[in-house]
N, C-alpha and C positions, 0 to 999 in steps of 0.2 A: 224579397225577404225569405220566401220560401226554399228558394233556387241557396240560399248561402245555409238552412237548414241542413238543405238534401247535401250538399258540399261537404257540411260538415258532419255529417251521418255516413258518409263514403270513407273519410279521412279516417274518421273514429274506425271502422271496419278494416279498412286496410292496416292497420295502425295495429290492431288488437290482430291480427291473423300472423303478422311481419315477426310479431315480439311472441306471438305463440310456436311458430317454426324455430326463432331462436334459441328458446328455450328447450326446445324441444331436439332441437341440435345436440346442447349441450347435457340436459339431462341423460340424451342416450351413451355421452363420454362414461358415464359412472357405470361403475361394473359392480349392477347388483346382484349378479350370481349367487354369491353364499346365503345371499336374504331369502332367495327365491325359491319355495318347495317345488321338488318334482313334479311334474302336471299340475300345476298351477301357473304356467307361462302365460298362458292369457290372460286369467286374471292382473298380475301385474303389469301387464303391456295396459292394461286399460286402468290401472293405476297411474302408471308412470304421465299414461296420457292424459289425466284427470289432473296431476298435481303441474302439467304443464301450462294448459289453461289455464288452470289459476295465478301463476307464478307471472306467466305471458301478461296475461289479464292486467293485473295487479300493476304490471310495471310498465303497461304500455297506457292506464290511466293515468298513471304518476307522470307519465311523459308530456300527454293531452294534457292535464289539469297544468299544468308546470309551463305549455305554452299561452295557455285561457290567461292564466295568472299573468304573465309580462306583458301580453296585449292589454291587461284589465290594469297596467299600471300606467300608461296616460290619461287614464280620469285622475289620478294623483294631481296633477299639477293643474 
């Protein structure tokens, strides 16, 4: 019982890291230059990386939750 916790506490982390890189891929395509004041680059770089997370995050629970849900649809019948 333990051992398929730990399983699934690795899953969930690899899972949430995989979709936070992605994101993070993709967010660097966008050219937010004109947004960004002069000597303020760091700040934004630790923005950009803060709304990655969350975006990551977000859709890599929708993933997890979204495979729970179609295992959890054999107790249907």
């Amino acid at each position: 019982m333990f051992s398929s916790i730990g399983i699934t506490a690795i899953i969930s982390m690899i899972s949430h890291l995989i979709f936070i890189y992605i994101t993070w891929r993709v967010i660097t395509t966008i050219n937010f230059d004109p947004l960004i004041r002069k000597g303020r680059e760091t700040e934004a770089r630790v923005l950009i990386m803060f709304i990655a997370i969350v975006i990551g995050t977000g859709v890599s629970r929708f993933f997890l939750e979204f495979i729970q849900w179609s295992q959890d649809l054999l107790y249907l019948f």
